[in-house]
mmJSON file of the N, C-alpha and C atoms, coordinates in Angstrom:
{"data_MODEL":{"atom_site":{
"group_PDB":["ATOM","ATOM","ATOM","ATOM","ATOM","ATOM","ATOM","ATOM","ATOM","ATOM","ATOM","ATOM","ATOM","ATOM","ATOM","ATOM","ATOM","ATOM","ATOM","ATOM","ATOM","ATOM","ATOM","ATOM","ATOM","ATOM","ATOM","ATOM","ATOM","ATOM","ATOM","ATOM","ATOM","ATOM","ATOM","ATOM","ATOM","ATOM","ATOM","ATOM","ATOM","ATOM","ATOM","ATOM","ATOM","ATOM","ATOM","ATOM","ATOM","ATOM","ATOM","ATOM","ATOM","ATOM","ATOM","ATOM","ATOM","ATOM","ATOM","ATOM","ATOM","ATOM","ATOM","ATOM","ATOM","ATOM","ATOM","ATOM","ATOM","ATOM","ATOM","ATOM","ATOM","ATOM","ATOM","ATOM","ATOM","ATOM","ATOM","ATOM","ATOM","ATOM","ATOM","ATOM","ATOM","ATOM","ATOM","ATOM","ATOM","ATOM","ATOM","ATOM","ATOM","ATOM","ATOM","ATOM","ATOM","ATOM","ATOM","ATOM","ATOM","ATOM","ATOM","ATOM","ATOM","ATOM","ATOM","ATOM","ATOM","ATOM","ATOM","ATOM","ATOM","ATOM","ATOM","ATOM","ATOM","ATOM","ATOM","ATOM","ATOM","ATOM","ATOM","ATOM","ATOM","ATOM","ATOM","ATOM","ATOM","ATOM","ATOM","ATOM","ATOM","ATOM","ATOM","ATOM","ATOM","ATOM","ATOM","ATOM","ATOM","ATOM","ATOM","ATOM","ATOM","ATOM","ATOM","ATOM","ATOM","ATOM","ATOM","ATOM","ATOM","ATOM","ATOM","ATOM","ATOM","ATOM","ATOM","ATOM","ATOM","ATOM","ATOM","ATOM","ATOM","ATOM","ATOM","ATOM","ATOM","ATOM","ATOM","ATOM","ATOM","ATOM","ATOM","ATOM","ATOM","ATOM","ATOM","ATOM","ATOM","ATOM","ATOM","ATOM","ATOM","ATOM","ATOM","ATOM","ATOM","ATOM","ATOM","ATOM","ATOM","ATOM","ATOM","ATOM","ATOM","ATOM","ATOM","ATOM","ATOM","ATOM","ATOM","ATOM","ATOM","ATOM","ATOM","ATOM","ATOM","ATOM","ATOM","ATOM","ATOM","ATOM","ATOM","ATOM","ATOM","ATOM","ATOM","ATOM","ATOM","ATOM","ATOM","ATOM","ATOM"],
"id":[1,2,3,4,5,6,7,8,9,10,11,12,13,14,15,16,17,18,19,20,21,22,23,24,25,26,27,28,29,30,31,32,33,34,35,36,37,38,39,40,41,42,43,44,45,46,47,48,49,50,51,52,53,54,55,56,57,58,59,60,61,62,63,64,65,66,67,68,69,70,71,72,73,74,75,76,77,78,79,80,81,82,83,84,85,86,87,88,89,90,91,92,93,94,95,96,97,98,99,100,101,102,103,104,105,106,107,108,109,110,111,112,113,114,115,116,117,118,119,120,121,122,123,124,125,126,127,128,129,130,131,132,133,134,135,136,137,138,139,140,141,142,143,144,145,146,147,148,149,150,151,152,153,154,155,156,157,158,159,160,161,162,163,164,165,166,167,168,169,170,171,172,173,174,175,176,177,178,179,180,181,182,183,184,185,186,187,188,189,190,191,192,193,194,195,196,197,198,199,200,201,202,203,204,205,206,207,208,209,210,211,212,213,214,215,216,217,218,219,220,221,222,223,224,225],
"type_symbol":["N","C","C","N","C","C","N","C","C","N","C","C","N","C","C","N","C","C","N","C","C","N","C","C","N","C","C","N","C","C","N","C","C","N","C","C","N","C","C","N","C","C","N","C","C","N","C","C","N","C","C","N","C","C","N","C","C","N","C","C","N","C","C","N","C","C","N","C","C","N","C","C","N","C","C","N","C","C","N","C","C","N","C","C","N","C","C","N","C","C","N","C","C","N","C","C","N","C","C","N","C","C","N","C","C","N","C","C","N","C","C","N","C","C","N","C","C","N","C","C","N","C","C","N","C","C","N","C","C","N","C","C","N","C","C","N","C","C","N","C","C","N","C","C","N","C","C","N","C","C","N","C","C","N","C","C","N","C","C","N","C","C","N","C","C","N","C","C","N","C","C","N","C","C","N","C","C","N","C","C","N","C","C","N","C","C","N","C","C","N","C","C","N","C","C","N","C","C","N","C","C","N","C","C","N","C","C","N","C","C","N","C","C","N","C","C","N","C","C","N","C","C","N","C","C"],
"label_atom_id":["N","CA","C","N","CA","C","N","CA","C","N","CA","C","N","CA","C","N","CA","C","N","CA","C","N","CA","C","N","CA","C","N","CA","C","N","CA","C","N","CA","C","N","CA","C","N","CA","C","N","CA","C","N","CA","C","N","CA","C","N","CA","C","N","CA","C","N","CA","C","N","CA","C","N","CA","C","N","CA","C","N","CA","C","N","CA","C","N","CA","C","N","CA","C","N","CA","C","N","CA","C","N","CA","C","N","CA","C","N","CA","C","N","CA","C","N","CA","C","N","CA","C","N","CA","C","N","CA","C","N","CA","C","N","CA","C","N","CA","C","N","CA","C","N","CA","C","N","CA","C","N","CA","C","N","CA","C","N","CA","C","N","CA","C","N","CA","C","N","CA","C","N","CA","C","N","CA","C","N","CA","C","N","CA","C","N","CA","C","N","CA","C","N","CA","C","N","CA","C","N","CA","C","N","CA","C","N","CA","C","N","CA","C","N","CA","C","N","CA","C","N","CA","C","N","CA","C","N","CA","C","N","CA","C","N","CA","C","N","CA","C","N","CA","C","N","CA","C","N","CA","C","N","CA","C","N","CA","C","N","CA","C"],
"label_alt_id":[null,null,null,null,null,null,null,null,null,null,null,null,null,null,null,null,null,null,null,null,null,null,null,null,null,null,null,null,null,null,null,null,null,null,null,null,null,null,null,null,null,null,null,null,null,null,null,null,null,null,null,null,null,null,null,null,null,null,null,null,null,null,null,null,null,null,null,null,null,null,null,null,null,null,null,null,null,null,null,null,null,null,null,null,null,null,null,null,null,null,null,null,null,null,null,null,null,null,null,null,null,null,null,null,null,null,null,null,null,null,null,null,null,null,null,null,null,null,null,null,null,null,null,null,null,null,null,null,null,null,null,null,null,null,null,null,null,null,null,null,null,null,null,null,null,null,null,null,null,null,null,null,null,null,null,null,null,null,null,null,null,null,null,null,null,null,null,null,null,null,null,null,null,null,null,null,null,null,null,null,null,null,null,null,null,null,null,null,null,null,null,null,null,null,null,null,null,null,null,null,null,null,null,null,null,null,null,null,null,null,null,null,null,null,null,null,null,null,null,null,null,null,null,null,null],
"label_comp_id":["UNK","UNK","UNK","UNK","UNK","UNK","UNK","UNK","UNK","UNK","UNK","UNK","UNK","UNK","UNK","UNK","UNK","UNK","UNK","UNK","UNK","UNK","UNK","UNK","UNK","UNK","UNK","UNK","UNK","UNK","UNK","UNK","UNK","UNK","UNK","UNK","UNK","UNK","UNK","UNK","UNK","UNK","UNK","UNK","UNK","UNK","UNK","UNK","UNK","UNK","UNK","UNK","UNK","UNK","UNK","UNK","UNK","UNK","UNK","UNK","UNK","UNK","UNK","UNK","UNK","UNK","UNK","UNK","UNK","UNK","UNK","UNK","UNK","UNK","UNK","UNK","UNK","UNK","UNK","UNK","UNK","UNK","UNK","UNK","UNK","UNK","UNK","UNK","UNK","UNK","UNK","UNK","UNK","UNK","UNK","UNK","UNK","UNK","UNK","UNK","UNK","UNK","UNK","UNK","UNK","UNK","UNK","UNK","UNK","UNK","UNK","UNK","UNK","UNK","UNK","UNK","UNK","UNK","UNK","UNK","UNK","UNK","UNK","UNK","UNK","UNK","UNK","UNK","UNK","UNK","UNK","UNK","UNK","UNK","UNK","UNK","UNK","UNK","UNK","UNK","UNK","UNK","UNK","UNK","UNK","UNK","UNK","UNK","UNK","UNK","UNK","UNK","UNK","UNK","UNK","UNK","UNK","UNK","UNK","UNK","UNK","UNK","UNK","UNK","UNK","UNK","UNK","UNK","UNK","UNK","UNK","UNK","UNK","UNK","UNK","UNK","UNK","UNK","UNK","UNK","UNK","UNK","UNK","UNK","UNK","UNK","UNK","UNK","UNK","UNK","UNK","UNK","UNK","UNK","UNK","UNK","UNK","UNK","UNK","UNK","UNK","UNK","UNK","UNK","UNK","UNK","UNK","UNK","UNK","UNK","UNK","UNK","UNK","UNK","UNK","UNK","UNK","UNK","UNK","UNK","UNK","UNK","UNK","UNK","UNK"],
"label_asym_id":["A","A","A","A","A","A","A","A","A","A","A","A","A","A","A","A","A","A","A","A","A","A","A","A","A","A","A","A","A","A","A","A","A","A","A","A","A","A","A","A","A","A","A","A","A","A","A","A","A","A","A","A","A","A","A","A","A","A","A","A","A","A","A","A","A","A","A","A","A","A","A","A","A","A","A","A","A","A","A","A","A","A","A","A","A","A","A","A","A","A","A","A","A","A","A","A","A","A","A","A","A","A","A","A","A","A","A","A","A","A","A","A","A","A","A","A","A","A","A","A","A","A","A","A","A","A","A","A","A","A","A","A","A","A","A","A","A","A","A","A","A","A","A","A","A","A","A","A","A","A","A","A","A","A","A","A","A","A","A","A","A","A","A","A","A","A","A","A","A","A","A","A","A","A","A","A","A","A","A","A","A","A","A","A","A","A","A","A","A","A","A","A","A","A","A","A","A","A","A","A","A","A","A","A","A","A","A","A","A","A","A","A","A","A","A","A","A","A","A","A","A","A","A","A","A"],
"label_entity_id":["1","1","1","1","1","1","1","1","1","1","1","1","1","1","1","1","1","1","1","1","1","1","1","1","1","1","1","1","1","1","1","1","1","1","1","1","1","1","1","1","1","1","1","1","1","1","1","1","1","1","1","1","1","1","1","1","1","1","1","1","1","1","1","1","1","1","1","1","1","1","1","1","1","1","1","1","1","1","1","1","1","1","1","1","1","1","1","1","1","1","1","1","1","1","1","1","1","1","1","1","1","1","1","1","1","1","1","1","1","1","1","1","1","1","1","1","1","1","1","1","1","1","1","1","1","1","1","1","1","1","1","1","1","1","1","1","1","1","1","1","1","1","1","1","1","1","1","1","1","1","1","1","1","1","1","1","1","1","1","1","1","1","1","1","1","1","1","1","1","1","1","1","1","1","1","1","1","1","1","1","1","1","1","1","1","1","1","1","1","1","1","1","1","1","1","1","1","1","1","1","1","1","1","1","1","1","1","1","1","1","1","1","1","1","1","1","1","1","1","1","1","1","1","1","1"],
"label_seq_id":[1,1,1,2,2,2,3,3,3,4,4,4,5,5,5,6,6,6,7,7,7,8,8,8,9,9,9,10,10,10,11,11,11,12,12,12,13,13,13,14,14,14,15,15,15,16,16,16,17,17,17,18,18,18,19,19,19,20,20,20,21,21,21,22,22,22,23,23,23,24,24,24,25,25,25,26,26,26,27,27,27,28,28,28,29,29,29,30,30,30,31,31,31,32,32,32,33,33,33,34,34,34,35,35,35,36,36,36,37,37,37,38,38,38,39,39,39,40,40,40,41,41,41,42,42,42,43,43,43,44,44,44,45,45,45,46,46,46,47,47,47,48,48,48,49,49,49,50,50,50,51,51,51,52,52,52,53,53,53,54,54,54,55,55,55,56,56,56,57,57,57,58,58,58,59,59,59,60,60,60,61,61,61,62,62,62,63,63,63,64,64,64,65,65,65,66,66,66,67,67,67,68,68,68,69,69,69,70,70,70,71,71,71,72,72,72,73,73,73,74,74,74,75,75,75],
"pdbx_PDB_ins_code":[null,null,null,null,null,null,null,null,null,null,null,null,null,null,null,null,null,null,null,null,null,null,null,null,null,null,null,null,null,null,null,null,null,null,null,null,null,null,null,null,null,null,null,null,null,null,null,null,null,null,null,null,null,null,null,null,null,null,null,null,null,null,null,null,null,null,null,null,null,null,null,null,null,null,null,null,null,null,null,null,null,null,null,null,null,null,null,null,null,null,null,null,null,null,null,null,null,null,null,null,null,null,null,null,null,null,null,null,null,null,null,null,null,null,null,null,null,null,null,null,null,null,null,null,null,null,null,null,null,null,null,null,null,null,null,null,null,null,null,null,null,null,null,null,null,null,null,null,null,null,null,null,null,null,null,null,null,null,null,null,null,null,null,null,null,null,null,null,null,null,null,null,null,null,null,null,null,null,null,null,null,null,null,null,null,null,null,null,null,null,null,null,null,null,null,null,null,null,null,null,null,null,null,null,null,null,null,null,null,null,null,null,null,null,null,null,null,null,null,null,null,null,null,null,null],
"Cartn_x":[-11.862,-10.732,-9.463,-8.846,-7.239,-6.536,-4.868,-4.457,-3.723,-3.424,-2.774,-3.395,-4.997,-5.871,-6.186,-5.913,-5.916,-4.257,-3.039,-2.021,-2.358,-2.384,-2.999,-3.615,-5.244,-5.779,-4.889,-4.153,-3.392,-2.579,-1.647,-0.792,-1.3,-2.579,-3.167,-3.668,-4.462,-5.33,-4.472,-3.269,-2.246,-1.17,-0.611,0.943,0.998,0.148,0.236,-0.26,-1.442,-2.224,-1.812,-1.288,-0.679,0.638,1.736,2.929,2.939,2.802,3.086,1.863,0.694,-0.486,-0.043,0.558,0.997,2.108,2.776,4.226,3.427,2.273,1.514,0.876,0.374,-0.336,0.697,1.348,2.8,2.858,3.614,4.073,2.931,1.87,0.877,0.775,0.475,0.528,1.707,2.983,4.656,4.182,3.628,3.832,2.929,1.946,0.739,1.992,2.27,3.313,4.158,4.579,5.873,5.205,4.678,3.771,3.761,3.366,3.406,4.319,5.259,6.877,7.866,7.536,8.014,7.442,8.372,7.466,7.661,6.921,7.23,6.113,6.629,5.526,5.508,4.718,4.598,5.747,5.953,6.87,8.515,8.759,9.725,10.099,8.958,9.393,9.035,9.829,10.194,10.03,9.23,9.642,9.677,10.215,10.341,10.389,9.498,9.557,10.475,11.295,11.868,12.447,12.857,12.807,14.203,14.84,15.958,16.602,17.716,18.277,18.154,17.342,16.526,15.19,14.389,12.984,11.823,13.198,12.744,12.561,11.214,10.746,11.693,12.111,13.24,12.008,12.212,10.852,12.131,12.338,13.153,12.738,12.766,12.109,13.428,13.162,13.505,12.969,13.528,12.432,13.154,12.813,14.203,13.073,12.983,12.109,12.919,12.047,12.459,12.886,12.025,12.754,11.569,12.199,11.564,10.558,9.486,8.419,8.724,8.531,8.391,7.358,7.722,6.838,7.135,6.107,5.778,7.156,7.421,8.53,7.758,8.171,6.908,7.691,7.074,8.036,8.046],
"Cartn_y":[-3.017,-3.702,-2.916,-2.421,-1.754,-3.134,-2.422,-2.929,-3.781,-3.691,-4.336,-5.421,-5.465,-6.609,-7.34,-6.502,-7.638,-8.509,-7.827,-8.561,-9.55,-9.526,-10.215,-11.597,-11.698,-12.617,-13.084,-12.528,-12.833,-14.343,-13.747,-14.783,-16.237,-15.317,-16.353,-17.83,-17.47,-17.921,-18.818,-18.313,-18.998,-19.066,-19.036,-19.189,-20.545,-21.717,-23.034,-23.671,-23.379,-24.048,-24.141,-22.809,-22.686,-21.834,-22.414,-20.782,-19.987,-21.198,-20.419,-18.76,-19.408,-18.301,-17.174,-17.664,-16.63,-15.431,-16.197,-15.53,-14.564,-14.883,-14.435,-13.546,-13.569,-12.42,-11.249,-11.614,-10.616,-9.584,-10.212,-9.568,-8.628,-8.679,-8.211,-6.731,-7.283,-5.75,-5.202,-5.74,-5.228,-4.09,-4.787,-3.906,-2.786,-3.042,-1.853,-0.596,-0.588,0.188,0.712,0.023,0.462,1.659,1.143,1.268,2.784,3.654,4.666,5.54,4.929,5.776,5.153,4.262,3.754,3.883,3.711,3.211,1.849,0.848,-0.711,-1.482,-2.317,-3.172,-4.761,-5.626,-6.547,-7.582,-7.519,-8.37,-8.129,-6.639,-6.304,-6.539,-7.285,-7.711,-9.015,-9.223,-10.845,-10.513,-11.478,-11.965,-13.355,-13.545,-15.012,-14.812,-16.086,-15.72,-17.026,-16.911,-18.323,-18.45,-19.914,-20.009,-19.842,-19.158,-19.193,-20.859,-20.88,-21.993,-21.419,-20.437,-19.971,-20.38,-20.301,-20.544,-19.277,-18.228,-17.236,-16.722,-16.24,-15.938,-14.82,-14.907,-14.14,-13.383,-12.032,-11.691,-11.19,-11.541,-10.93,-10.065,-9.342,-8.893,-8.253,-8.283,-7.929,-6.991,-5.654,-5.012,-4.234,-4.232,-3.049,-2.162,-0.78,0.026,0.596,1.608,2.062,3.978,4.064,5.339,5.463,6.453,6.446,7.785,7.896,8.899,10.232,11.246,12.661,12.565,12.6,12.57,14.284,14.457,16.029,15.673,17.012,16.723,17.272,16.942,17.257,18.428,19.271,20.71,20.655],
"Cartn_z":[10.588,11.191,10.862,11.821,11.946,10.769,10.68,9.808,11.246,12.303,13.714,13.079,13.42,13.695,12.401,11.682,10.157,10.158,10.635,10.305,11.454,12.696,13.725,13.301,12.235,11.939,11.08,10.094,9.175,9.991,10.443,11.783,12.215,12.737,13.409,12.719,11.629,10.908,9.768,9.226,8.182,8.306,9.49,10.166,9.985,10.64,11.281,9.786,9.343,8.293,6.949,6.194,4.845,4.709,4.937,5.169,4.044,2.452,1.577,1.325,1.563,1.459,2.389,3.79,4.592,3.919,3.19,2.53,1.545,0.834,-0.185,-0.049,1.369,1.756,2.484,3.139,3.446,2.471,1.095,0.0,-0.248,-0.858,-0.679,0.338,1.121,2.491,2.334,2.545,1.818,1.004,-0.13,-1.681,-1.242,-0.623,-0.437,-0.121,1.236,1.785,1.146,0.038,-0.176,-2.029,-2.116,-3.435,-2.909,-1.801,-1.316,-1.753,-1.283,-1.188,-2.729,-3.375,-4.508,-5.966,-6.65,-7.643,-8.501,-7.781,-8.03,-8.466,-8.801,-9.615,-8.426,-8.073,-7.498,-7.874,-9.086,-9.65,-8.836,-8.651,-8.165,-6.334,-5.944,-4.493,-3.92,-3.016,-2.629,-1.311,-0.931,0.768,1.365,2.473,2.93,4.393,5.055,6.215,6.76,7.573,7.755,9.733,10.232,11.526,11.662,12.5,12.616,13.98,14.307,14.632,16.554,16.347,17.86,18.217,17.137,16.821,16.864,16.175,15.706,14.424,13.994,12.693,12.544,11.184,10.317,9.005,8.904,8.09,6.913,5.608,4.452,3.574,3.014,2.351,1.033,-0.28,-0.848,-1.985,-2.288,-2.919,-4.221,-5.78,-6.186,-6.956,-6.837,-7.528,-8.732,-9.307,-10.294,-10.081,-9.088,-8.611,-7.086,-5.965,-5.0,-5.253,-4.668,-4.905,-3.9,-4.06,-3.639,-2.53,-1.481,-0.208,0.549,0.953,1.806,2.911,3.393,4.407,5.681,6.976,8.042,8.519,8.504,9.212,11.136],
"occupancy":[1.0,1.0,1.0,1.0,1.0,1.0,1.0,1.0,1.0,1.0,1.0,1.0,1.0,1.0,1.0,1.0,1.0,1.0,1.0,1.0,1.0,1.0,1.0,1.0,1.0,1.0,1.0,1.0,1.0,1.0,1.0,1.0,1.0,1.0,1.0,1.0,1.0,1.0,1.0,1.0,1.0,1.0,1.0,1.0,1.0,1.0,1.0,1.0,1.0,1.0,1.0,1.0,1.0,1.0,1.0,1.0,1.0,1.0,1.0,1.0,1.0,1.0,1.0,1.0,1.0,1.0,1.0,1.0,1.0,1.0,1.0,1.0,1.0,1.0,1.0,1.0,1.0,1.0,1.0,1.0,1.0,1.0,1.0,1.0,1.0,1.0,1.0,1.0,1.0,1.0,1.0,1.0,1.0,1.0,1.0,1.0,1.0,1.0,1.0,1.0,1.0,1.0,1.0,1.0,1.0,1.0,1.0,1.0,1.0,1.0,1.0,1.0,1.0,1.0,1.0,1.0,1.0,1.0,1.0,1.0,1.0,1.0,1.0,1.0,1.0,1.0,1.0,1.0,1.0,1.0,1.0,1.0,1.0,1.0,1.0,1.0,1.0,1.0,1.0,1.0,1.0,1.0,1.0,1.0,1.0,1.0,1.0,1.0,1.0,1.0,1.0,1.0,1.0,1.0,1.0,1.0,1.0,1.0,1.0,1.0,1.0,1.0,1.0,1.0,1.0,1.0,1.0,1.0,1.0,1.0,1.0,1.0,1.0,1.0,1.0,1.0,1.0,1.0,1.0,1.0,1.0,1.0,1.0,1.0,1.0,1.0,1.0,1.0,1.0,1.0,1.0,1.0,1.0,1.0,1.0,1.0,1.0,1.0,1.0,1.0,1.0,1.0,1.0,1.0,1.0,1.0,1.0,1.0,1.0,1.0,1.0,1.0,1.0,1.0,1.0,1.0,1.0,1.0,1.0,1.0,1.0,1.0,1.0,1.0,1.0],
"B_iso_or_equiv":[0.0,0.0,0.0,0.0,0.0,0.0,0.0,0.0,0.0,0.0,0.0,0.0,0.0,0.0,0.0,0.0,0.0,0.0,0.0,0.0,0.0,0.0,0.0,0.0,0.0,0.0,0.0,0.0,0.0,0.0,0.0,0.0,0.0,0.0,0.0,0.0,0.0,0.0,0.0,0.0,0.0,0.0,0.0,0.0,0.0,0.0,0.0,0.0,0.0,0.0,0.0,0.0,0.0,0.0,0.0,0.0,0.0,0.0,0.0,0.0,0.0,0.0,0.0,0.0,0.0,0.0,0.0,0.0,0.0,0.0,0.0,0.0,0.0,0.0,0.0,0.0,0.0,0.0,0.0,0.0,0.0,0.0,0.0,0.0,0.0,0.0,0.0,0.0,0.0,0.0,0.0,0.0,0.0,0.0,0.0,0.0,0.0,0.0,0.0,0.0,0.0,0.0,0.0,0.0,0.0,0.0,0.0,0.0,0.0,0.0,0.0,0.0,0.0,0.0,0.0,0.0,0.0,0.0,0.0,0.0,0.0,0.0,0.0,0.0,0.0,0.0,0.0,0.0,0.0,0.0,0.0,0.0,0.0,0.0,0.0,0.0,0.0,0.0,0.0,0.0,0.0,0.0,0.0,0.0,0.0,0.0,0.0,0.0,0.0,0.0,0.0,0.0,0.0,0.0,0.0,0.0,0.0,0.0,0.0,0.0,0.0,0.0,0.0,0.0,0.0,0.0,0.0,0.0,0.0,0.0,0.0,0.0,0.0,0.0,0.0,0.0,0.0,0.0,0.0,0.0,0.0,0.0,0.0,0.0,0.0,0.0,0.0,0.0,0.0,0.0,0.0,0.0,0.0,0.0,0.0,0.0,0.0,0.0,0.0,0.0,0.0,0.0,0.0,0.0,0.0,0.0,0.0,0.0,0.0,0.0,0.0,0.0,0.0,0.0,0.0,0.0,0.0,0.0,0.0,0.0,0.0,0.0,0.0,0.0,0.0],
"pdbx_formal_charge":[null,null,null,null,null,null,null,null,null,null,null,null,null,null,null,null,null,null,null,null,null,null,null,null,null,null,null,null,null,null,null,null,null,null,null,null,null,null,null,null,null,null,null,null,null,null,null,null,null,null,null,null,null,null,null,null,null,null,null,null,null,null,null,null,null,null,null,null,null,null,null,null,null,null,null,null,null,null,null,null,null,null,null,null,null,null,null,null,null,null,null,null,null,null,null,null,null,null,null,null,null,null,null,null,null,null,null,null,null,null,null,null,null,null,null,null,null,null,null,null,null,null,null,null,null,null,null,null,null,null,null,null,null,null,null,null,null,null,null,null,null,null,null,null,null,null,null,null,null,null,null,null,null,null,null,null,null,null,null,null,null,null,null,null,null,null,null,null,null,null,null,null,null,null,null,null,null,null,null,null,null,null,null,null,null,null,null,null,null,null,null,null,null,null,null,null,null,null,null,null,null,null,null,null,null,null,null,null,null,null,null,null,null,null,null,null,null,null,null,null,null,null,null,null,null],
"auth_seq_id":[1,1,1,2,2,2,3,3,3,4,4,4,5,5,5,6,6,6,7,7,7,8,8,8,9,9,9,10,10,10,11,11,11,12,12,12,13,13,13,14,14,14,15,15,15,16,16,16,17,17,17,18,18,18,19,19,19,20,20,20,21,21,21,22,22,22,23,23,23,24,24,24,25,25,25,26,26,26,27,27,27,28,28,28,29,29,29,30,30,30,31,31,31,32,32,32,33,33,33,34,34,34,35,35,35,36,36,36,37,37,37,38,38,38,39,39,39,40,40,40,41,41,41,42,42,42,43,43,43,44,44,44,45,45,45,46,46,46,47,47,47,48,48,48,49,49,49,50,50,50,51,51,51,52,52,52,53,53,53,54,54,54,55,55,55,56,56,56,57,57,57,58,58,58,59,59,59,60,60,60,61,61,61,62,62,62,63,63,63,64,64,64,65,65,65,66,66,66,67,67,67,68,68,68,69,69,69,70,70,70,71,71,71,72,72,72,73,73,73,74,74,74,75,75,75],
"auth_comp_id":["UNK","UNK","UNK","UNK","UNK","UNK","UNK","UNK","UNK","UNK","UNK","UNK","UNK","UNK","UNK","UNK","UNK","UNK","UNK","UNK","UNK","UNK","UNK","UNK","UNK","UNK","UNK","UNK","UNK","UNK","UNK","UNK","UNK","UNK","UNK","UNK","UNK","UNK","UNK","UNK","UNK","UNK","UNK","UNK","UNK","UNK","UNK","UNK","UNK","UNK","UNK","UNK","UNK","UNK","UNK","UNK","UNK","UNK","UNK","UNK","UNK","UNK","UNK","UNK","UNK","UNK","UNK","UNK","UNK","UNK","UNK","UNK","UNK","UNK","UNK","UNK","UNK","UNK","UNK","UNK","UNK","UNK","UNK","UNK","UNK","UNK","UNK","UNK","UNK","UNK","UNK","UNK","UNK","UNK","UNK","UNK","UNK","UNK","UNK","UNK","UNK","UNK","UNK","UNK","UNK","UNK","UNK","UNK","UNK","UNK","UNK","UNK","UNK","UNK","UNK","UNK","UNK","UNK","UNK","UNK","UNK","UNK","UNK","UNK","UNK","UNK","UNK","UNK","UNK","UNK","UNK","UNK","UNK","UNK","UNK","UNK","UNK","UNK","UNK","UNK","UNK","UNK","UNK","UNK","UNK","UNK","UNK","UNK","UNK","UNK","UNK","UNK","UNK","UNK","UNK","UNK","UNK","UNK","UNK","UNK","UNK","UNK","UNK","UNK","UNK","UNK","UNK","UNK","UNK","UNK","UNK","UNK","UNK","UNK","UNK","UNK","UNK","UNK","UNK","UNK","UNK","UNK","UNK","UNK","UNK","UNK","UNK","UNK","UNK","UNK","UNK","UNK","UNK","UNK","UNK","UNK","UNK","UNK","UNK","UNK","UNK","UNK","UNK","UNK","UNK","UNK","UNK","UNK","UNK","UNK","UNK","UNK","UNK","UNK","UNK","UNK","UNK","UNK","UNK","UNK","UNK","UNK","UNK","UNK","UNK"],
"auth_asym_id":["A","A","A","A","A","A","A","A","A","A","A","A","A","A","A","A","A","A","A","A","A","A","A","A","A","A","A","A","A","A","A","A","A","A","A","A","A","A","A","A","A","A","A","A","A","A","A","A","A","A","A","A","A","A","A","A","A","A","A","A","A","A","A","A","A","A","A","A","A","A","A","A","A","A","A","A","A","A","A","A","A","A","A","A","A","A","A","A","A","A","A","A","A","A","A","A","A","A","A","A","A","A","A","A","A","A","A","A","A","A","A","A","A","A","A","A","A","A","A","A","A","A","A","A","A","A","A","A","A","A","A","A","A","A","A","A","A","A","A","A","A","A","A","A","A","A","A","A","A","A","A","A","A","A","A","A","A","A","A","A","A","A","A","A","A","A","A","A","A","A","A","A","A","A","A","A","A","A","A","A","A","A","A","A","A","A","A","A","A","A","A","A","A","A","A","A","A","A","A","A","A","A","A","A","A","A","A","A","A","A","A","A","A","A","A","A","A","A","A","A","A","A","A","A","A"],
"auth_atom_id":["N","CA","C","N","CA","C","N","CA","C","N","CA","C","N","CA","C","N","CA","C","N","CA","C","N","CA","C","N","CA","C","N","CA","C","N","CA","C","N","CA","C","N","CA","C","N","CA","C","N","CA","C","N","CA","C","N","CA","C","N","CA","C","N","CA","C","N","CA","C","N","CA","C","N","CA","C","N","CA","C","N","CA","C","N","CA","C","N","CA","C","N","CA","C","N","CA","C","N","CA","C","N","CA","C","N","CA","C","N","CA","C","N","CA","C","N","CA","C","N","CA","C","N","CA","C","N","CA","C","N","CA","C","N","CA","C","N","CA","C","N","CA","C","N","CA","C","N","CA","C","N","CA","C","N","CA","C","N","CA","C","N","CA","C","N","CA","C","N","CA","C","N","CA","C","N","CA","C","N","CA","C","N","CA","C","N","CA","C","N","CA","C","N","CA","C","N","CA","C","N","CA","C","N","CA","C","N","CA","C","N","CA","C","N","CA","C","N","CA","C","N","CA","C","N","CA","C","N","CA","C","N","CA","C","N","CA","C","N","CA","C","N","CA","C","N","CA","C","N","CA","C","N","CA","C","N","CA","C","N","CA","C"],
"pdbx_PDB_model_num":[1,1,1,1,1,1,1,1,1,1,1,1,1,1,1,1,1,1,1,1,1,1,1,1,1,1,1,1,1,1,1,1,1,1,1,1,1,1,1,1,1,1,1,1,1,1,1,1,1,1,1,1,1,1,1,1,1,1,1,1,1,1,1,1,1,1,1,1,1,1,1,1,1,1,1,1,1,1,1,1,1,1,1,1,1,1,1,1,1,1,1,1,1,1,1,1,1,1,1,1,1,1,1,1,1,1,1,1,1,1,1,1,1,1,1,1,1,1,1,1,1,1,1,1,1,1,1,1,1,1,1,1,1,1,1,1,1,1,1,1,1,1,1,1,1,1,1,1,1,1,1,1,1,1,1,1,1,1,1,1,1,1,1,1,1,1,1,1,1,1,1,1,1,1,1,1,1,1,1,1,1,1,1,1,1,1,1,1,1,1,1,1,1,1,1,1,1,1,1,1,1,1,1,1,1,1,1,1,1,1,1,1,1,1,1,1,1,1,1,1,1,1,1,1,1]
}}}
């Protein structure tokens, strides 16, 4: 399963039923990503998903590392 189709079931499956597990699993995939290019600990990131006064999902994310990682540059 692509990571599309995993965030996909993700949505689907715990949007309506549990938000907080939804928020839980977010952070989670978040940290994967960022864990890449950072160097952070789980503790160091926050997210919240919330409805705006449109009835649009607002995705937050808050993150503070300790220094960013050395990534290849693409020529």
């Amino acid at each position: 399963m692509n990571n599309l189709n995993r965030l996909n079931q993700i949505l689907i499956n715990d949007k309506y039923f549990d938000p907080t597990r939804f928020n839980e699993l977010l952070e989670i995939e978040v940290y994967k990503v960022l864990s890449h290019y950072m160097d952070i600990t789980r503790e160091q990131i926050s997210t919240k998903v919330e409805v705006d006064v449109e009835g649009n999902y607002v995705f937050k994310c808050k993150a503070k590392c300790n220094r960013l990682k050395v990534v290849g540059l693409l020529k």
